[in-house]
Phi, psi and omega in degrees: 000119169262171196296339150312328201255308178317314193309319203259027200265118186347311174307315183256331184307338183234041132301164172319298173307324161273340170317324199291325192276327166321310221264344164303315192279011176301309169309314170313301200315294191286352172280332168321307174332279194290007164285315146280350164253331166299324196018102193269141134340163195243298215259031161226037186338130152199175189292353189257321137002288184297326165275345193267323175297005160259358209280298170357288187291301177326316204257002171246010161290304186303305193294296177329314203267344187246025159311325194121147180292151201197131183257182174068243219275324181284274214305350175264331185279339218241285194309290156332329190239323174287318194289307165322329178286325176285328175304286186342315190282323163293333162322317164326286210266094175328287232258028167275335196322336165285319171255013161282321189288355187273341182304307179272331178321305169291006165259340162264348165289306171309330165306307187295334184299306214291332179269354183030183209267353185261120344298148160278355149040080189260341145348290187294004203254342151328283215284332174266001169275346181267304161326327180276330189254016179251332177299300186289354152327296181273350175270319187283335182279283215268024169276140163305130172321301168297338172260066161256264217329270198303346164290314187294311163310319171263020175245353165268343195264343169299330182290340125339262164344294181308313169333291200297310221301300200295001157242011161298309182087151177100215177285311208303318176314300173310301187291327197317299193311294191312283170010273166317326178286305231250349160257002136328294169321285182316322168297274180340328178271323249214298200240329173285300159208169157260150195259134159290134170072028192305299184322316216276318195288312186306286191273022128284293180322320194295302191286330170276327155321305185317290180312285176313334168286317187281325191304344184297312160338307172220072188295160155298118192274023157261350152300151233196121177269148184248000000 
C-alpha cells in the first residue's frame, strides 16, 4: 500500500483535514460538471470555451492557496497548473497551438522541479524510454514538418515528468500516468486517425491528473512509498 492509499484509508478520509479538503474541491467538481454538460463544439473557438475549459485547473490554484500558505512544493504546483491553464486556453485556438505545447512544456518542468531528483528509481526510465520511443515511432510520419521538432520536445520533457512523477509514489504517481494517457490519446487522435470518444478520455483523464497531483501537496511526509 502507498502513502496515496494510505492517505484515502478510513482512518484518515474523515478527519477534519480531510473534510476540510473534501469540501475545498467542490468548486473543481462543479466546474468539471459543468464542462462536461456544456461540451462546447471544438470547431467553435471563443473566450467562453476557453474559460469554462480552464475554470477546473483554476479553480484547484484557488484550492492550493487556500489550503494555507505554502512555498516550494505547493507554490511549483500553484505555477505548473497556471502554465496548464494558459495551454488549455491556447488550445482552443488551431492556429495558437504551438504556444499551448510551449505552455505545458513549462508546466511539466514545474512538475519535474516540484518532484526532484530523490528517490532515483533510475529502473523506470527503461520501460518509459521505450514506450516513448515506440510511441514517436509511430507518431512521427504523421506530424506536420513544423511540429515535429517541438512534439518531440515537449514528449521528452513529459516522459522526463513521468519518471519524476512514479518515483515519487502517491497522487504525483497516479497523476503523471493519466497525464501521459491522456496527451497520448490526444496525440494519436489529433495527428494519426481519429478515436472515438477520443475528447471525453482525453479531459477525463487530463482533470483527474491535474486533481492527483495537487492532491499530493498533501501527502503526510510521514508517509513513505512502497
Amino acid at each position: 500500500m502507498d502513502a496515496w492509499e494510505e492517505d484515502l484509508s478510513p482512518k484518515h478520509c474523515f478527519s477534519g483535514q480531510q473534510l476540510h479538503l473534501c469540501r475545498g474541491l467542490i468548486p473543481f467538481l462543479l466546474s468539471c460538471a459543468v464542462y462536461f454538460l456544456l461540451w462546447i463544439p471544438e470547431d467553435q473557438p471563443s473566450w467562453l470555451s476557453a474559460l469554462v475549459k480552464c475554470l477546473p485547473v483554476l479553480c484547484l490554484v484557488v484550492f492550493l492557496q487556500a489550503a494555507g500558505p505554502g512555498w516550494g512544493y505547493r507554490a511549483l504546483l500553484q505555477a505548473a497548473l497556471l502554465c496548464s491553464a494558459l495551454g488549455d486556453a491556447c488550445l482552443i485556438w488551431p492556429e495558437a497551438f504551438l504556444y499551448g505545447v510551449a505552455a505545458f512544456t513549462a508546466a511539466h518542468l514545474l512538475y519535474l522541479w516540484a518532484f526532484g531528483l530523490t528517490p532515483p528509481r533510475p529502473g523506470l526510465l527503461l520501460p518509459i524510454a521505450l514506450a516513448s520511443l515506440l510511441q514517436h515511432g509511430l507518431l512521427l510520419p504523421h506530424l506536420p514538418p513544423g511540429m515535429a521538432l517541438p512534439l518531440v520536445t515537449y514528449s521528452l520533457v513529459l516522459a522526463a515528468m513521468l519518471w519524476r512523477g512514479l518515483a515519487r509514489g502517491g497522487g504525483a504517481r497516479w497523476g503523471a500516468l493519466l497525464f501521459a494517457l491522456s496527451d497520448s490519446v490526444l496525440a494519436w487522435d489529433a495527428f494519426a486517425q481519429p478515436l472515438p470518444h477520443a475528447r471525453l478520455v482525453v479531459m477525463t483523464t487530463y482533470y483527474a491528473a491535474q486533481l492527483l497531483i495537487a492532491l499530493s501537496a498533501f501527502r503526510s511526509p510521514s508517509l513513505k512509498s512502497h
